[in-house]
Backbone bond lengths (Angstrom), bond angles and torsions (degrees), N, CA, C in turn:
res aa  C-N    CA-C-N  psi(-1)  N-CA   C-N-CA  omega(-1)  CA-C   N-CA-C  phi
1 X - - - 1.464 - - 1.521 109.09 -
2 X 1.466 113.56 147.23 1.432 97.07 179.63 1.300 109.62 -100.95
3 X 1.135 110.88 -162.41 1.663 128.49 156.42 1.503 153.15 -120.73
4 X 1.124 93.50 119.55 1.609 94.22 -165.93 1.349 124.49 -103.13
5 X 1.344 129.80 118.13 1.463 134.44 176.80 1.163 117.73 -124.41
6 X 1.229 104.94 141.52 1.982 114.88 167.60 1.415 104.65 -0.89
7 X 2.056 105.61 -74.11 1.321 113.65 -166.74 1.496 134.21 -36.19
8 X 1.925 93.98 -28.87 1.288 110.23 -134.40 2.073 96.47 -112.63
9 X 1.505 82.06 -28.21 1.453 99.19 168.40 1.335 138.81 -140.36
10 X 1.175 115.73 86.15 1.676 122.05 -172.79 1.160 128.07 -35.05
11 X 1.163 105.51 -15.31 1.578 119.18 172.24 1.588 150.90 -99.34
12 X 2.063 69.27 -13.03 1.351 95.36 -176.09 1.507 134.25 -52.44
13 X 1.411 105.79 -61.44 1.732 146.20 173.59 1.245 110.63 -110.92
14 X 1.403 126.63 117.93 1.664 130.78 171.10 1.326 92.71 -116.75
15 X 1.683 116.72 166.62 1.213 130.48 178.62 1.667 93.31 -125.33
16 X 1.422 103.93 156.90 1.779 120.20 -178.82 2.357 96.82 -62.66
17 X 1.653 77.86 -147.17 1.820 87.06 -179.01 1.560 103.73 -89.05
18 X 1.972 106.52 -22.17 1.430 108.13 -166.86 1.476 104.37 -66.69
19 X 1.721 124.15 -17.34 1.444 117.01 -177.88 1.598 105.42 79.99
20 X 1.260 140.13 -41.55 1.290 148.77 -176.60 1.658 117.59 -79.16
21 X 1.386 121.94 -34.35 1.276 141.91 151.24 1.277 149.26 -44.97
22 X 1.353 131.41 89.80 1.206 125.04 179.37 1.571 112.21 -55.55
23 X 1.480 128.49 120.85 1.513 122.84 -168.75 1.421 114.10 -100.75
24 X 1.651 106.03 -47.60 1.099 101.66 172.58 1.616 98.96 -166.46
25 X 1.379 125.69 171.39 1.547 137.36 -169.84 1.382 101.78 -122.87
26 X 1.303 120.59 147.11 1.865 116.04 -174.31 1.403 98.38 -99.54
27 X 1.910 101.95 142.18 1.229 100.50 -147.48 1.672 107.44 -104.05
28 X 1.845 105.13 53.57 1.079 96.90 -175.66 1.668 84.27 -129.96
29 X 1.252 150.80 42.55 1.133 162.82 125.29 1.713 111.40 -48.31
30 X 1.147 146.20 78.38 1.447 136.59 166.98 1.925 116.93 -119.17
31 X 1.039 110.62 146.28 1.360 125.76 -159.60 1.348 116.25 30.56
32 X 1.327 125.50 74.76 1.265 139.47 -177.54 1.769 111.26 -155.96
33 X 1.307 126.12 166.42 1.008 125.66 167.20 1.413 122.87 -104.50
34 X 1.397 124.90 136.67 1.412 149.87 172.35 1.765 115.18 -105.32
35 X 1.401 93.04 117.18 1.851 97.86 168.07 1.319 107.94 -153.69
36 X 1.367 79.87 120.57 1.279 110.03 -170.35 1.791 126.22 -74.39
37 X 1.079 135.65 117.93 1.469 136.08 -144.30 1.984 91.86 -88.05
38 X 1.273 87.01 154.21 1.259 120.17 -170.22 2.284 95.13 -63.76
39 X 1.047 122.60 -35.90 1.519 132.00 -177.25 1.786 89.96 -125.56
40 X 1.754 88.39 146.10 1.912 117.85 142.09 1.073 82.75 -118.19
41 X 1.404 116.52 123.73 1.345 142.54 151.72 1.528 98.78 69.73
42 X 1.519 106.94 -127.31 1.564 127.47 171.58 1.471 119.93 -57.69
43 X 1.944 100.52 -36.92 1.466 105.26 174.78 1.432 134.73 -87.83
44 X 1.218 96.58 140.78 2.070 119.64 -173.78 1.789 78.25 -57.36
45 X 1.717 117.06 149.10 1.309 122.76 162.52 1.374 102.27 -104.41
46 X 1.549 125.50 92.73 1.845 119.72 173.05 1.316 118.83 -85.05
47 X 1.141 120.10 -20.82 1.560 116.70 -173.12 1.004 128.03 -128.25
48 X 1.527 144.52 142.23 1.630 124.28 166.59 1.235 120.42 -101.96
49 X 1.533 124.48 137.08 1.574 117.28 -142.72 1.271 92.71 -93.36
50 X 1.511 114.91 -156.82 1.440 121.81 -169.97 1.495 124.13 -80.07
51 X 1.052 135.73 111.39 1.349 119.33 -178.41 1.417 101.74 72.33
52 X 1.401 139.93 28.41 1.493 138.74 153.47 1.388 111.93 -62.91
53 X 1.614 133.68 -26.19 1.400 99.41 170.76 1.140 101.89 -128.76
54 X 1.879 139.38 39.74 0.798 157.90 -138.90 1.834 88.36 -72.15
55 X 1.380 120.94 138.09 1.241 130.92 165.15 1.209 107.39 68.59
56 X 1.658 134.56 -20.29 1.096 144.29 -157.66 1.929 113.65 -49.15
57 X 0.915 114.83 157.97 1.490 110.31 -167.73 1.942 118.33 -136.92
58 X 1.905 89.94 5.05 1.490 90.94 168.51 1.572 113.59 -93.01
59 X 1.732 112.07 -170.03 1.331 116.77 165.11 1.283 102.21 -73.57
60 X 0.907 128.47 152.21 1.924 145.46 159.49 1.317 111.71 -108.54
61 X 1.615 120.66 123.45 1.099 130.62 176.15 1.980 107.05 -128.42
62 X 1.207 102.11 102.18 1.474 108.99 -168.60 1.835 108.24 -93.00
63 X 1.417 104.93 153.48 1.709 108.97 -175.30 1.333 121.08 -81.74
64 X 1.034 134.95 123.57 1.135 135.88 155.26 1.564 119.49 12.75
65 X 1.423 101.99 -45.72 2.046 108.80 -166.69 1.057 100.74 -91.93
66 X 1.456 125.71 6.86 1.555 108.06 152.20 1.060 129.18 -77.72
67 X 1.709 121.60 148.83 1.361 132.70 -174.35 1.543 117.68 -122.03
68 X 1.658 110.29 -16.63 1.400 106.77 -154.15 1.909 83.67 -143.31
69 X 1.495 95.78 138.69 1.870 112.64 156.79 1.563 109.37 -103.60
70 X 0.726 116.21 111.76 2.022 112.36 -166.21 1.466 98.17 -79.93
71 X 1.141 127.92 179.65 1.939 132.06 144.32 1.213 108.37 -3.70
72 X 1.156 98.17 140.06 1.882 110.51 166.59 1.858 121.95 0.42
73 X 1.720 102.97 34.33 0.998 109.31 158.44 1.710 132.51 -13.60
74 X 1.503 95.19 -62.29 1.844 121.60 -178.41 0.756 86.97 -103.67
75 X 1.334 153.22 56.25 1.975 125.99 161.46 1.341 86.89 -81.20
76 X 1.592 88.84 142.40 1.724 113.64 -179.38 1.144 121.77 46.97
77 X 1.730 123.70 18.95 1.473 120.47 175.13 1.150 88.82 -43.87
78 X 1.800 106.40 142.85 1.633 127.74 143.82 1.259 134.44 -66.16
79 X 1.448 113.00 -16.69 1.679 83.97 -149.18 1.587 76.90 -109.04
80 X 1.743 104.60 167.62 1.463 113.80 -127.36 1.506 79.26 -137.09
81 X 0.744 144.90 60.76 2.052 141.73 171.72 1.673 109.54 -126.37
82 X 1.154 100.04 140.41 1.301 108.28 171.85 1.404 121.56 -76.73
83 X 1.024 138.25 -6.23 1.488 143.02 -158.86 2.051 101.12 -109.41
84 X 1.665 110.67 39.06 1.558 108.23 167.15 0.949 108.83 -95.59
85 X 1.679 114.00 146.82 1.359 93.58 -155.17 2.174 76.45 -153.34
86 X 1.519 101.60 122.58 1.592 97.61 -171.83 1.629 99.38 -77.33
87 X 1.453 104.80 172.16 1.345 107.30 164.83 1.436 116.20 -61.03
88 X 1.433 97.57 159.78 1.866 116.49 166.58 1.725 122.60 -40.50
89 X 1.576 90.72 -30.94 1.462 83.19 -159.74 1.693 119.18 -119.67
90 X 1.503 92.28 15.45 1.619 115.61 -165.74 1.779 105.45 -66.04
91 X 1.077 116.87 113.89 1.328 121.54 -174.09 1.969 101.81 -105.70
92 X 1.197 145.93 18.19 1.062 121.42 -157.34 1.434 97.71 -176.94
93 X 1.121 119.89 106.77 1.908 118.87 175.83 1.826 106.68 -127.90
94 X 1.550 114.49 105.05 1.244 135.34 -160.94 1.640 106.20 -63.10
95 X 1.320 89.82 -171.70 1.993 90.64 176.90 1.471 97.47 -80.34
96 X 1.506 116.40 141.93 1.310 139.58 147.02 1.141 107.97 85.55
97 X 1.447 118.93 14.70 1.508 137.13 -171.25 1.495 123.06 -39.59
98 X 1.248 86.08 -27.50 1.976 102.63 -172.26 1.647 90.54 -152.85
99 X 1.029 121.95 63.64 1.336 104.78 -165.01 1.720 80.80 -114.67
100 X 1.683 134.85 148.40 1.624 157.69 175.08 1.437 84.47 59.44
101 X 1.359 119.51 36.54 1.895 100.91 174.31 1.769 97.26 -94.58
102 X 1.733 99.41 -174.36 1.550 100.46 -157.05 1.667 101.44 -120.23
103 X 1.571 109.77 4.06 2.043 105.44 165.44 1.044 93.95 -65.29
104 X 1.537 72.06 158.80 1.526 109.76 -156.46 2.209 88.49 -111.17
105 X 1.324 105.81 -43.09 1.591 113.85 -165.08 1.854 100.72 -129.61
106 X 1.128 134.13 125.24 0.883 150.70 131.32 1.751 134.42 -58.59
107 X 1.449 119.75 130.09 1.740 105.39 172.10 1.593 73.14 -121.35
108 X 1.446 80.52 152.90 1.781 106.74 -177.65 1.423 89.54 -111.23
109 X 1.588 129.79 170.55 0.710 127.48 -170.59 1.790 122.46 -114.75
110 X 1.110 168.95 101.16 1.379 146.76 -172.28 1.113 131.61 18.77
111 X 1.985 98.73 -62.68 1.387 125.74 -150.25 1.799 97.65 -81.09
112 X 1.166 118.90 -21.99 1.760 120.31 -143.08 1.750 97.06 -91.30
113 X 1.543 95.43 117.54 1.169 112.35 -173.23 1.825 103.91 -122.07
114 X 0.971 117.23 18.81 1.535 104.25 155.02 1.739 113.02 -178.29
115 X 1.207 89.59 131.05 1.837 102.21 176.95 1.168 121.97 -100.52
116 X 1.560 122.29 126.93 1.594 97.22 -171.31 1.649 114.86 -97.78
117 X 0.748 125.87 -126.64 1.663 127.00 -169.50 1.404 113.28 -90.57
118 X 1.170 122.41 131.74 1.512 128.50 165.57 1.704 106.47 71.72
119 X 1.488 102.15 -0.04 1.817 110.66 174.79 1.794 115.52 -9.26
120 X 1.796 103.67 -58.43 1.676 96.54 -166.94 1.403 88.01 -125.86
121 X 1.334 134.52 49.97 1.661 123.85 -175.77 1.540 92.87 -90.49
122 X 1.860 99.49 145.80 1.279 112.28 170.13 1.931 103.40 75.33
123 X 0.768 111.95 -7.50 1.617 97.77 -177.82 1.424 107.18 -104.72
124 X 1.765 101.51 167.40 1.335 107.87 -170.13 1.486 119.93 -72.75
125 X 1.118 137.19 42.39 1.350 117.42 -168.65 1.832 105.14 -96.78
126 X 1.293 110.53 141.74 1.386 102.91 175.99 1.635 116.38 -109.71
127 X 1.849 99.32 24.05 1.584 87.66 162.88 1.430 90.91 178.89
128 X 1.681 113.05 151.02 1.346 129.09 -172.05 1.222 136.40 -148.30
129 X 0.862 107.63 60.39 1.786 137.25 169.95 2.114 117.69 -38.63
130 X 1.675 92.36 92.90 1.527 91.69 -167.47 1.836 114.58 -88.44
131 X 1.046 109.05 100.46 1.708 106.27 -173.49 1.670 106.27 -49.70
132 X 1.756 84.12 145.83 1.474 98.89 -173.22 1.284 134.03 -43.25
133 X 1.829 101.25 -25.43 1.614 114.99 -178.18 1.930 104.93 -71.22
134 X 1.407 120.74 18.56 1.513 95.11 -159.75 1.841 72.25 -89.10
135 X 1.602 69.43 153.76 1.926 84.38 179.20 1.603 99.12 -145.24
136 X 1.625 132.29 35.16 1.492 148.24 161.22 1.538 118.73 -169.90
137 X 1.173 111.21 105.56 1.223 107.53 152.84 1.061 122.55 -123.66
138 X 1.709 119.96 148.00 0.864 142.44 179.34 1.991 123.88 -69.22
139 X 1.895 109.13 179.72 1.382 88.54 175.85 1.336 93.67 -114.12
140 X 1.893 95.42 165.77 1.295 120.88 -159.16 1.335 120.84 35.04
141 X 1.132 102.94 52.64 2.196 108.29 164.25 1.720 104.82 -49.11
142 X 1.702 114.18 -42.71 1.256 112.34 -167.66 1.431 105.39 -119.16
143 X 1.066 137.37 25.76 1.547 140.46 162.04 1.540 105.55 -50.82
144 X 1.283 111.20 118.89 1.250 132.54 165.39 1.706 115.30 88.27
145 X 1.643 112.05 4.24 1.510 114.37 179.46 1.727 100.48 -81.20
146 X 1.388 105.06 112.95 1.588 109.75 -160.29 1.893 83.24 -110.47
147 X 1.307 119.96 -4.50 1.710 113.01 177.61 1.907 101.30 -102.18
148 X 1.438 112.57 4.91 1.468 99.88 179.46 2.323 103.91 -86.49
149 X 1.552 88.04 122.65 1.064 91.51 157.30 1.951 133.43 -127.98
150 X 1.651 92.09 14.43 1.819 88.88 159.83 1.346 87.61 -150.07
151 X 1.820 112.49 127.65 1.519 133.83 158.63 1.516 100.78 -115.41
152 X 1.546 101.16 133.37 1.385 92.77 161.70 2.150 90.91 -171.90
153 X 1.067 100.67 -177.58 1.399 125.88 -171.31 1.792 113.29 -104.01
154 X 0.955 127.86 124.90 1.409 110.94 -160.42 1.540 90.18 -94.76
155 X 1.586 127.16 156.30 1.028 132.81 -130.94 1.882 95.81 -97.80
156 X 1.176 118.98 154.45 1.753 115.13 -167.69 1.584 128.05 88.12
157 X 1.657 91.09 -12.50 1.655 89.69 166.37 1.692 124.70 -74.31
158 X 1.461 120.71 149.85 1.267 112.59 -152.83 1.360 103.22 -88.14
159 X 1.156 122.63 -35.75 1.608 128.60 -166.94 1.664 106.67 -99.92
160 X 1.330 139.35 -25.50 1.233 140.17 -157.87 1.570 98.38 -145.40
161 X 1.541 109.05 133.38 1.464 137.99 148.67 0.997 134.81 -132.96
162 X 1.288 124.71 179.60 1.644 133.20 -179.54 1.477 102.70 -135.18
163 X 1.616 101.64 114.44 1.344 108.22 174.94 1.423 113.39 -63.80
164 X 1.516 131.17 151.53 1.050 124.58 151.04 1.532 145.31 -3.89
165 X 1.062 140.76 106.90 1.730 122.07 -160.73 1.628 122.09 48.01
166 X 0.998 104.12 20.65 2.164 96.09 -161.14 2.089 80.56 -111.92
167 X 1.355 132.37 -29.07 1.744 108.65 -169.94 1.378 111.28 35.92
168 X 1.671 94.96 66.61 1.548 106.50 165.39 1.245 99.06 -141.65
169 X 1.638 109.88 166.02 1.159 109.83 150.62 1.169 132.37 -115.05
170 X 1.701 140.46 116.93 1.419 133.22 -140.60 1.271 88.69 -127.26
171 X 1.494 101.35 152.13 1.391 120.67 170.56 1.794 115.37 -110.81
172 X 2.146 95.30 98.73 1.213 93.47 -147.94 1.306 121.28 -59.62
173 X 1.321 124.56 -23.48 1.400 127.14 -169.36 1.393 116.43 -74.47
174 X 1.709 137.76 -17.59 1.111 144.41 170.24 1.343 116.07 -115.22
175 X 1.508 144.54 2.85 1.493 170.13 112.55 1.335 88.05 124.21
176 X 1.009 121.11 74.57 1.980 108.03 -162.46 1.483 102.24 -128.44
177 X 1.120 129.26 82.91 1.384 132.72 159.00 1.395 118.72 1.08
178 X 1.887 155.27 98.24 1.220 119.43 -175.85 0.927 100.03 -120.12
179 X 1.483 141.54 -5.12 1.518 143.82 177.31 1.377 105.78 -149.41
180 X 1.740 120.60 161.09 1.619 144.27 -170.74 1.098 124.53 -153.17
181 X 0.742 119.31 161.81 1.694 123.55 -177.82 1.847 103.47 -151.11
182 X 1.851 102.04 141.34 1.474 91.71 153.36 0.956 154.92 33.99
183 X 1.728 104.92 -90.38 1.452 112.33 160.27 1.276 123.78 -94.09
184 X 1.206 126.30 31.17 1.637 120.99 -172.80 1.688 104.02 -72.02
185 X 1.772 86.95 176.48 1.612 99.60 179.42 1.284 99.24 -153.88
186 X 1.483 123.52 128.04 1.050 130.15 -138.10 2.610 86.28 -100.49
187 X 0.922 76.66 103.61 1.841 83.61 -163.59 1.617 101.67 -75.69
188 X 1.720 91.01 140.03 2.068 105.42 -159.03 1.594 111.81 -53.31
189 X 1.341 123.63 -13.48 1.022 110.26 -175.47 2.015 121.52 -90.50
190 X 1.045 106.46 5.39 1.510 126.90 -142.61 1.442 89.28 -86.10
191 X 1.875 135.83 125.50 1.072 123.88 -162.32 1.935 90.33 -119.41
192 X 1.148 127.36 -26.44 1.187 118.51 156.02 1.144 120.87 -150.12
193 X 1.966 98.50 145.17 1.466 102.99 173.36 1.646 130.97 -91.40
194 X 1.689 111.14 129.69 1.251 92.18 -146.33 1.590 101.14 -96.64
195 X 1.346 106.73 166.31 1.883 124.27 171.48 1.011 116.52 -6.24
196 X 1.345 123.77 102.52 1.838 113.27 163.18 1.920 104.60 93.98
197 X 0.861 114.16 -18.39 1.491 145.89 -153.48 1.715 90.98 -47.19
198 X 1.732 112.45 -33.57 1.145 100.99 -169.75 1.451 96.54 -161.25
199 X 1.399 100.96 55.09 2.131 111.71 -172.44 1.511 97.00 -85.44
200 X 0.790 82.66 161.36 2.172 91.59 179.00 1.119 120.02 42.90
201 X 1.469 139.94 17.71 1.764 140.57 -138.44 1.849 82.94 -122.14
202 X 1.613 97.47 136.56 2.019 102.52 -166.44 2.018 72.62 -115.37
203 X 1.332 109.25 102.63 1.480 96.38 175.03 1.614 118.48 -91.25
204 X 1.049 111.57 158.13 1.323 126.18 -155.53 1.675 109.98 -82.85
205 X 1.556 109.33 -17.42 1.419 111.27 162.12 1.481 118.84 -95.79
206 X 1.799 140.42 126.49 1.178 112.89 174.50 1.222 127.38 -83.84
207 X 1.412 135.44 20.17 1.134 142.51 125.28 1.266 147.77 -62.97
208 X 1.370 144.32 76.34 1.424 132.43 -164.67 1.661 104.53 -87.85
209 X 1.834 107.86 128.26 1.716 83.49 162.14 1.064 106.99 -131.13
210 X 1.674 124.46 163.96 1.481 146.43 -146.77 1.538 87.42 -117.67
211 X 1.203 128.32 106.77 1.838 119.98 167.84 1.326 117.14 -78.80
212 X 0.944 131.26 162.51 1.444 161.40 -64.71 2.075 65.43 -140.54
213 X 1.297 109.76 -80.46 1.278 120.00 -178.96 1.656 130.74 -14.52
214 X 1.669 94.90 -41.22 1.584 101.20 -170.51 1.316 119.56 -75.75
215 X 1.631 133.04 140.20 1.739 112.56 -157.02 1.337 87.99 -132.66
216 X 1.813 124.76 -0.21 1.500 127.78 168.30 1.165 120.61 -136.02
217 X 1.576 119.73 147.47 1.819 114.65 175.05 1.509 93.21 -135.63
218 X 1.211 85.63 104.95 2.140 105.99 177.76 1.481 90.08 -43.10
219 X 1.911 106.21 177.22 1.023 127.69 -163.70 1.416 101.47 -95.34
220 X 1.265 129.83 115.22 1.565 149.62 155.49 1.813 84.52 95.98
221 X 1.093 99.14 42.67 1.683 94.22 165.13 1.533 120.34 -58.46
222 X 1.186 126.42 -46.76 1.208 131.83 175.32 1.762 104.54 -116.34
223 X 1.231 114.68 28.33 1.644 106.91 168.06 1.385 106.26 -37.25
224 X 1.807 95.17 139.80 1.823 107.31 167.60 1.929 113.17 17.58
225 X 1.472 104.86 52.62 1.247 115.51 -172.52 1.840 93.30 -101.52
226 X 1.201 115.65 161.61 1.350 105.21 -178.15 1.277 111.90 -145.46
227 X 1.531 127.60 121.51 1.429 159.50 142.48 1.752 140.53 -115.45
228 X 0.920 122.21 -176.03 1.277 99.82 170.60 1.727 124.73 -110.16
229 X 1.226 92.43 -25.46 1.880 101.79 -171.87 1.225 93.97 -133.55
230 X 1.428 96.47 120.65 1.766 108.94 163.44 1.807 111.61 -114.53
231 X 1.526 106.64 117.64 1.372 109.48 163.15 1.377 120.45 -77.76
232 X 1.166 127.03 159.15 1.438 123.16 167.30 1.573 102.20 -156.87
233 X 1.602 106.10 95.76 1.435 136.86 168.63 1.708 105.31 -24.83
């Protein structure tokens, strides 16, 4: 595979008017690698804009001085490897950010303290490991990821965990369900399930049950979600 950079290709990577922005990648780059340099020109590259590698089908290798994934950054990224891995210092991954893309593995980063809505819905990832620093998430980050089989919260985060066996992600201080996967289990203490929480999700048990505990089911909580028997305690 080769390699492609700014330096190497003028065509490769453009930035918007802000100069700081990744805008968009030319979309005749496929199975090859792209890394993207730390400067265009004078300017630091911090962010990747909306739909900059939209459909795109190379590797992506992003700089360090990024901080921000904007809007559907990755909508429909192609390329399909587990080994993406964001920068160090990425604090911020927008709605739909990676949303119908084709990773398989995500690394989150330390720094990343808020996800917004529908972040990885519909894409292939089969597992999603949220570092302790997240301090926002959004609804349906994982609506419709029917290949995720481990979600969870890594342990010490202040606002979000994963109960035991349940592959959720809860927001511990209000018991509120905000993302699912597959195999989830909806755990007894959980007082609501939130929005989207579990839209499009084909779960792997055909029983789902709702305990005794829960006194809300957000809006399209289980949209066109699919099982066969639903209890509700």
């Amino acid at each position: 595979a080769r390699v492609a950079s700014v330096e190497e290709e003028t065509n490769c990577v453009t930035t918007n008017q802000n100069k700081d922005v990744i805008d968009k990648v030319g979309s005749e780059f496929y199975g090859c690698e792209i890394i993207v340099p730390e400067y265009q020109g004078d300017y630091k590259v911090k962010a990747v804009g909306a739909y900059a590698f939209k459909q795109c089908q190379a590797k992506i290798t992003l700089p360090e001085t990024v901080t921000e994934i904007e809007d559907y950054a990755f909508w429909s990224y192609a390329y399909d490897g587990y080994d993406f891995a964001l920068p160090s210092k990425v604090r911020y991954i927008g709605k739909h950010a990676f949303s119908t893309s084709e990773i398989k593995g995500i690394s989150l980063p330390s720094s990343l303290q808020n996800i917004d809505d529908c972040a990885f819905s519909s894409s292939g990832l089969e597992e999603l490991v949220l570092p302790k620093s997240t301090f926002v998430v959004g609804d349906g980050i994982t609506q419709g990821c029917n290949n995720l089989q481990r979600l969870e919260v890594e342990s010490g985060c202040t606002n979000y965990s994963t109960p035991a066996g349940s592959n959720v992600i809860m927001d511990t201080k209000q018991k509120v369900i905000v993302a699912g996967c597959p195999t989830s289990k909806i755990p007894t203490d959980t007082y609501r399930i939130g929005d989207s929480a579990f839209g499009d999700i084909k779960f792997v048990n055909e029983t789902v049950t709702i305990p005794e505990s829960v006194g809300v089911i957000g809006e399209d909580a289980f949209s066109n979600s699919k099982f066969k028997r639903l209890i509700i305690k």
